[in-house]
PAZAPA-4460 file (N, C-alpha, C; in steps of 0.05 Angstrom, whole numbers, plus 32768, in hexadecimal, padded with zeros to 4 digits):
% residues 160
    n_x    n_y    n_z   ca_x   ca_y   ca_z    c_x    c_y    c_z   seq   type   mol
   80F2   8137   7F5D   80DB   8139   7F6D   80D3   811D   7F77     1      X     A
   80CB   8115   7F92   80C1   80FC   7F9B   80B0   8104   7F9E     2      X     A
   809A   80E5   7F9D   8084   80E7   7FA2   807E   80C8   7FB4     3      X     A
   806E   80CE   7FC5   806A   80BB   7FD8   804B   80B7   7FD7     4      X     A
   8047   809E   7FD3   8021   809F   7FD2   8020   8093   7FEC     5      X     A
   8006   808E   7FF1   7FFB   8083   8015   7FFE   8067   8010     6      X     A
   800B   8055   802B   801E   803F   802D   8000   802A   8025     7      X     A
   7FDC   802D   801B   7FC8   801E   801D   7FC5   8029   7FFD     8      X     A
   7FD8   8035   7FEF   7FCD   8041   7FD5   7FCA   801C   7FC2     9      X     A
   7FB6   801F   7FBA   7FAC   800B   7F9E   7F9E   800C   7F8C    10      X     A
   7FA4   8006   7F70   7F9D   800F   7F5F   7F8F   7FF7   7F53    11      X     A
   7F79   7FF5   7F48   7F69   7FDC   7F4A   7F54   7FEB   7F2F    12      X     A
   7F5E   7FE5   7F1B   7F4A   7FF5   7EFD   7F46   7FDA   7EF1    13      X     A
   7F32   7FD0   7EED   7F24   7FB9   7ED9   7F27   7FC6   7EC5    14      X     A
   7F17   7FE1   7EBE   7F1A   7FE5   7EA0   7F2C   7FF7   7E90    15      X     A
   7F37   7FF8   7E78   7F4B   8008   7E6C   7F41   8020   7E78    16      X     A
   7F63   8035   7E77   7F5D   804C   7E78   7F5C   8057   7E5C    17      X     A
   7F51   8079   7E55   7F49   8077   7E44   7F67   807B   7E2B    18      X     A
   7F6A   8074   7E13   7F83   8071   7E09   7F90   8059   7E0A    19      X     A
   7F89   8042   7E1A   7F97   8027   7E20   7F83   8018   7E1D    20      X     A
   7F92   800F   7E03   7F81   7FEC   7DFE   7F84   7FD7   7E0B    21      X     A
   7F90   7FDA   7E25   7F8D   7FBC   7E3A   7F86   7FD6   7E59    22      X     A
   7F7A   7FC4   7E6B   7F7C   7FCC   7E86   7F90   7FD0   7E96    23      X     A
   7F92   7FDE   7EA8   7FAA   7FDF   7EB2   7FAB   7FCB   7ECE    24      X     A
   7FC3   7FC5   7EDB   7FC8   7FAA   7EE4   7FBF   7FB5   7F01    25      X     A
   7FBA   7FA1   7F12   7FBB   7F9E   7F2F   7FD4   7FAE   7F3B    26      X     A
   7FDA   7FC2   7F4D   7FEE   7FCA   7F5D   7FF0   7FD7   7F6E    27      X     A
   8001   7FC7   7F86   8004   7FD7   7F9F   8014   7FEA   7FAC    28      X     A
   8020   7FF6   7FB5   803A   8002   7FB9   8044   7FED   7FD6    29      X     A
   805A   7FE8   7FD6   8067   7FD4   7FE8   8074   7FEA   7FFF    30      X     A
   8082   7FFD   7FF7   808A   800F   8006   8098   8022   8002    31      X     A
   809C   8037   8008   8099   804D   8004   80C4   8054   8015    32      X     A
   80D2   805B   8009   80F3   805D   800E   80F2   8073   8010    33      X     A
   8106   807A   8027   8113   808B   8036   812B   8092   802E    34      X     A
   8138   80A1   8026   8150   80AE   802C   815C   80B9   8046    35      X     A
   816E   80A4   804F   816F   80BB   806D   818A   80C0   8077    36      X     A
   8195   80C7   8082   81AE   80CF   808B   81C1   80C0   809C    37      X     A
   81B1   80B7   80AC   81BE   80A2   80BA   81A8   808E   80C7    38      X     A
   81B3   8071   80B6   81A2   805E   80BD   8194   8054   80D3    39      X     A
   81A9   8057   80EA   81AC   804D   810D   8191   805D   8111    40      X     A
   8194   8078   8104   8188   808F   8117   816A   8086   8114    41      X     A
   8169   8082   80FA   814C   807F   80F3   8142   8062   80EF    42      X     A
   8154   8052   80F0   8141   8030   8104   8136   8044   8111    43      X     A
   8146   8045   8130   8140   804A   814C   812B   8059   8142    44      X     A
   8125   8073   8135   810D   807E   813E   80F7   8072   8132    45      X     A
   80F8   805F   8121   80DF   8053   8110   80D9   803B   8122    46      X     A
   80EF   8030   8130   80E6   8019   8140   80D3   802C   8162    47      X     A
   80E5   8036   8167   80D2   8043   8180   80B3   804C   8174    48      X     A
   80B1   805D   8160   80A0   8067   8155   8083   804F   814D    49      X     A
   808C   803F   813D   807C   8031   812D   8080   800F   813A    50      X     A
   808F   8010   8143   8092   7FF1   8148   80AE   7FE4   8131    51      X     A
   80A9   7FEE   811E   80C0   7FEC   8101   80D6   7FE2   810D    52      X     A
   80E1   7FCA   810A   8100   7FB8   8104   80FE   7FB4   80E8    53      X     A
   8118   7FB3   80EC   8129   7FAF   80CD   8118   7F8F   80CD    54      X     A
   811C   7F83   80AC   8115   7F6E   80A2   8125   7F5E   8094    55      X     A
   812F   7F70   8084   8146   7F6E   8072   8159   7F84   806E    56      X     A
   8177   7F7D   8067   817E   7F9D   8055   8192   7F8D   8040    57      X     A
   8197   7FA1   8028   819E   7F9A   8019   81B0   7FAE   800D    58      X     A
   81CB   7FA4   800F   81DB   7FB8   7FFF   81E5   7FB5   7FE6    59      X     A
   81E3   7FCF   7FD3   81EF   7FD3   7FBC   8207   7FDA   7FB5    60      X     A
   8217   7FD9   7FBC   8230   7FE5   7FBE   822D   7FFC   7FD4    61      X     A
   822F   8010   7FD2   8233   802C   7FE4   8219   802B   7FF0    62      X     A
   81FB   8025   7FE0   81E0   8026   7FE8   81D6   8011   7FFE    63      X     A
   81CC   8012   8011   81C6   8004   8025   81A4   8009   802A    64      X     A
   8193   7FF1   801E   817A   7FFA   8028   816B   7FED   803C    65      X     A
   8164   7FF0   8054   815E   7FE2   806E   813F   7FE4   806F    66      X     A
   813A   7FD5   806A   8116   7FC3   805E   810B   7FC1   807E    67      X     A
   80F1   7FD7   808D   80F2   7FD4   80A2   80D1   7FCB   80A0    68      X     A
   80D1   7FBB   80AC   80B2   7FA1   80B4   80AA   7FB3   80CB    69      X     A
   8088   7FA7   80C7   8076   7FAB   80D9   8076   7F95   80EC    70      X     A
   8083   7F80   80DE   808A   7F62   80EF   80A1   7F57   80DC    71      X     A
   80B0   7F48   80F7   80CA   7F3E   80E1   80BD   7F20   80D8    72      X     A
   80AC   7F1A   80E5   80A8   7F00   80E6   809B   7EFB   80C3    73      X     A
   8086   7F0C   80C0   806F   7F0E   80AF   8080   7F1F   809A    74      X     A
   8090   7F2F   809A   80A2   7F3D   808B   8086   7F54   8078    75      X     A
   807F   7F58   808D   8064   7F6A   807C   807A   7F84   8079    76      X     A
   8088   7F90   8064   808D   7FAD   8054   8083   7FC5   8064    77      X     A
   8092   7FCD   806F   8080   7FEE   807A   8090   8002   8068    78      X     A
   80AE   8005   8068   80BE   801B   8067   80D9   8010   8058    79      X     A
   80E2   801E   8043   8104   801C   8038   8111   8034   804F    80      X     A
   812D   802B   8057   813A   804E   8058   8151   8041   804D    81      X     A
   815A   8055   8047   816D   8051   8027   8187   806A   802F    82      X     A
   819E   805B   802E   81BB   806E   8032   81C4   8066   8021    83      X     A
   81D3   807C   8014   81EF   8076   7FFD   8205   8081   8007    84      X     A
   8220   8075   800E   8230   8079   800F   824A   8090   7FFF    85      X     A
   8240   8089   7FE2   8249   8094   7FD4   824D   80B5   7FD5    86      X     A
   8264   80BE   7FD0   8267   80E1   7FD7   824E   80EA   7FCD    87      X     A
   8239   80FB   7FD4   822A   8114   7FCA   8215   8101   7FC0    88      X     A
   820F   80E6   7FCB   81F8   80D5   7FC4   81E3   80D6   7FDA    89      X     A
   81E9   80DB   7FF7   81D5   80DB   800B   81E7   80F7   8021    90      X     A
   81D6   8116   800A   81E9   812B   801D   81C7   8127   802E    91      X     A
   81CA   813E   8041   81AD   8148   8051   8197   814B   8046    92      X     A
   8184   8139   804D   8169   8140   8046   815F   815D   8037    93      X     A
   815C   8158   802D   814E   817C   801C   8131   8172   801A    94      X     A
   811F   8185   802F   8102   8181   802F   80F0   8195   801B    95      X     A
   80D8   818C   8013   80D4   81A2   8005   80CA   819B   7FEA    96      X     A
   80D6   817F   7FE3   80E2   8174   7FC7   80C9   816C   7FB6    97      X     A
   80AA   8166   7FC4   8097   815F   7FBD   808D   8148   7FCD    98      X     A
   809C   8145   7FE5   808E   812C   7FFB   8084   8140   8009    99      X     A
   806B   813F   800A   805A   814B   8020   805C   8138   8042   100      X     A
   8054   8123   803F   804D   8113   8053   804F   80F8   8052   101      X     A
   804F   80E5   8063   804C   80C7   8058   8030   80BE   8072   102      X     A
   801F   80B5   806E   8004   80B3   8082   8005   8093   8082   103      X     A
   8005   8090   80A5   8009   806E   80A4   7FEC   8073   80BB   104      X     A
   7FE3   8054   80C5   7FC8   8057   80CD   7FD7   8037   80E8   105      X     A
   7FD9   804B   8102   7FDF   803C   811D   7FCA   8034   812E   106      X     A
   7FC7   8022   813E   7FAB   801F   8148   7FAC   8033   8168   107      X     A
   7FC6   803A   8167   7FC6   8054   8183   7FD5   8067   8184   108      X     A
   7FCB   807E   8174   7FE8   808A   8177   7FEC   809D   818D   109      X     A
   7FD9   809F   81A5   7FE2   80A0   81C0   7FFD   808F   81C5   110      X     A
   7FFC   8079   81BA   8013   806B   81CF   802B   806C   81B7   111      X     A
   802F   807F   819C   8048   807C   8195   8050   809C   8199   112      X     A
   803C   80A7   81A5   8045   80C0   81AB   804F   80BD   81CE   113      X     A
   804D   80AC   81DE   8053   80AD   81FA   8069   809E   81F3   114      X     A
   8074   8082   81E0   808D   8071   81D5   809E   8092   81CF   115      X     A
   8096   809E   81B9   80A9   80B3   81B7   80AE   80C6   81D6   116      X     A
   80A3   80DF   81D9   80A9   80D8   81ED   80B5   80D9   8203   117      X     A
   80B7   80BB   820A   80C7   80B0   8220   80DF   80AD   8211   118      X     A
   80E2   80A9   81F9   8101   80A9   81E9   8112   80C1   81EB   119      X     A
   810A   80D8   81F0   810E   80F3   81EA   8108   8101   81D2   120      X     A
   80F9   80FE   81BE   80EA   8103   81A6   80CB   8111   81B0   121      X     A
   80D8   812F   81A0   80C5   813F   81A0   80AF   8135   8199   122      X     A
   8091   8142   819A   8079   8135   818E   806D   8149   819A   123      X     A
   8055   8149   8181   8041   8162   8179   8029   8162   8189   124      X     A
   801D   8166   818A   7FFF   815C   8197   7FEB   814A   8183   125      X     A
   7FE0   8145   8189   7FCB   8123   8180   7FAE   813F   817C   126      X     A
   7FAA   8133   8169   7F8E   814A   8165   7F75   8133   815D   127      X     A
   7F5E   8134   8169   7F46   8123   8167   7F3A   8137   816F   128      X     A
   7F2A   8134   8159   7F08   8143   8150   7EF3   813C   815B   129      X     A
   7EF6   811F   8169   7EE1   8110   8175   7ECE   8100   8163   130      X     A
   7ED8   810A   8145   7EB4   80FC   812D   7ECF   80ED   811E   131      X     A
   7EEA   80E8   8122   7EFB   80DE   8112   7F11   80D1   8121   132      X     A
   7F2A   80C9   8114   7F3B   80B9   8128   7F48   80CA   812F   133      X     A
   7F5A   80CA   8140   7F72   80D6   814B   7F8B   80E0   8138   134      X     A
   7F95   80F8   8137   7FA9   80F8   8126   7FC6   8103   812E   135      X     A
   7FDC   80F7   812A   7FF6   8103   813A   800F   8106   8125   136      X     A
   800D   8123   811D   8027   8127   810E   804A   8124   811D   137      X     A
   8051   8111   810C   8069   8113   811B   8080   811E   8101   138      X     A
   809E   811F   8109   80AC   8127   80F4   80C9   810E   8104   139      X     A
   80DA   8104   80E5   80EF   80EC   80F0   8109   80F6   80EE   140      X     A
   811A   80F0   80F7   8135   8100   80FA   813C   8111   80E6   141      X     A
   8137   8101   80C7   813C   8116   80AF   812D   8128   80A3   142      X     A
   8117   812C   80BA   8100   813F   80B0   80E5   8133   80A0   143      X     A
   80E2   8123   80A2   80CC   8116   808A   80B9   8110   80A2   144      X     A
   8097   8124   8096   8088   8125   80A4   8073   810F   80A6   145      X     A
   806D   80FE   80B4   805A   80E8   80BA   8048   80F5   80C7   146      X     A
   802D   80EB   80B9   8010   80EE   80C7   8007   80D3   80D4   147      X     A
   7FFE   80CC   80EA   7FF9   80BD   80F4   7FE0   80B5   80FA   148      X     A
   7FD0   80A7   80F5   7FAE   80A4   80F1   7FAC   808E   8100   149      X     A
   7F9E   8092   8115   7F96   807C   8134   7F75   8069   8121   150      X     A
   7F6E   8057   812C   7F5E   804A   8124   7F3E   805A   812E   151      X     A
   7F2B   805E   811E   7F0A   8078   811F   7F0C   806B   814A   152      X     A
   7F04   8081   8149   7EF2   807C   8161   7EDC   8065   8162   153      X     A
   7ECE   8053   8178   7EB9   8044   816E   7E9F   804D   8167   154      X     A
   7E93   804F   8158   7E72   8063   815D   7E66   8056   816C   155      X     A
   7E57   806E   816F   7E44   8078   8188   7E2B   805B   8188   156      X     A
   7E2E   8053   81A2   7E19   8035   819E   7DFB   8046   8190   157      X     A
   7DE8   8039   818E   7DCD   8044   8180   7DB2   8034   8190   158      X     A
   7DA5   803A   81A7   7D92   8034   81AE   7D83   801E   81AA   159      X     A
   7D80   800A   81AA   7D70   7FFD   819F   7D60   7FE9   81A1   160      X     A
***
């Protein structure tokens, strides 16, 4: 079973939990790996999508993991996608497994739904409530569902 927490998850406890005679430590999640089928496929749609270039990759023997930035420059962590070469190590995606979703937070996601698109990539409709931000489910070549969260609307100025 995988489990994927939200790419802002932090865990920040001063005091013991109960059963532990020390506190538990400062920690962030750096990023959240992919398994995917074919690497090419899924740059391209993470870079059209998100902005996402590779940063680094790093192979293990058969395993190849392609470290994709929010900036190459700043090397800020967004995403692992992860291939293994090896027979019966990276067959097809099997959804279902206990990844619900992975929720990243874009400042438009009008314009990664018009980037998709113009690529030829399906895309869902953008749903705003009007009292919240914008939200646009999308799905990536190997099926793994992204929620997409636009930055609140500005509030309403206030008379004054």
């Amino acid at each position: 079973m995988r489990t994927i927490l939200p790419a802002a998850a932090l865990l920040l406890l001063s005091t013991p939990a109960a059963g532990l005679s020390q506190p538990l430590v400062q920690a962030s999640l750096l990023a959240p790996g992919l398994r995917v089928t074919d690497l090419e496929r899924s740059i391209a749609f993470y870079r059209i999508a998100l902005g996402l270039v590779p940063c680094r990759t790093l192979h293990h023997g058969a395993l190849t993991e392609v470290m994709l930035c929010a900036d190459s420059a700043s090397g800020r962590l967004t995403l692992i996608l992860l291939r293994d070469e090896t027979p019966g190590k990276s067959p097809p995606v099997t959804l279902g497994d206990g990844l619900a979703k992975i929720v990243l937070r874009v400042p438009d996601v009008a314009a990664v739904a018009a980037r998709l698109t113009a690529a030829g990539y399906a895309v869902e409709a953008i749903h705003q409530s009007g009292r919240g931000p914008a939200v646009l489910m999308l799905t990536d070549p190997d099926g793994y569902r992204h929620e997409l969260v636009g930055t609140s609307p500005p509030a309403p100025a206030t008379p004054g």
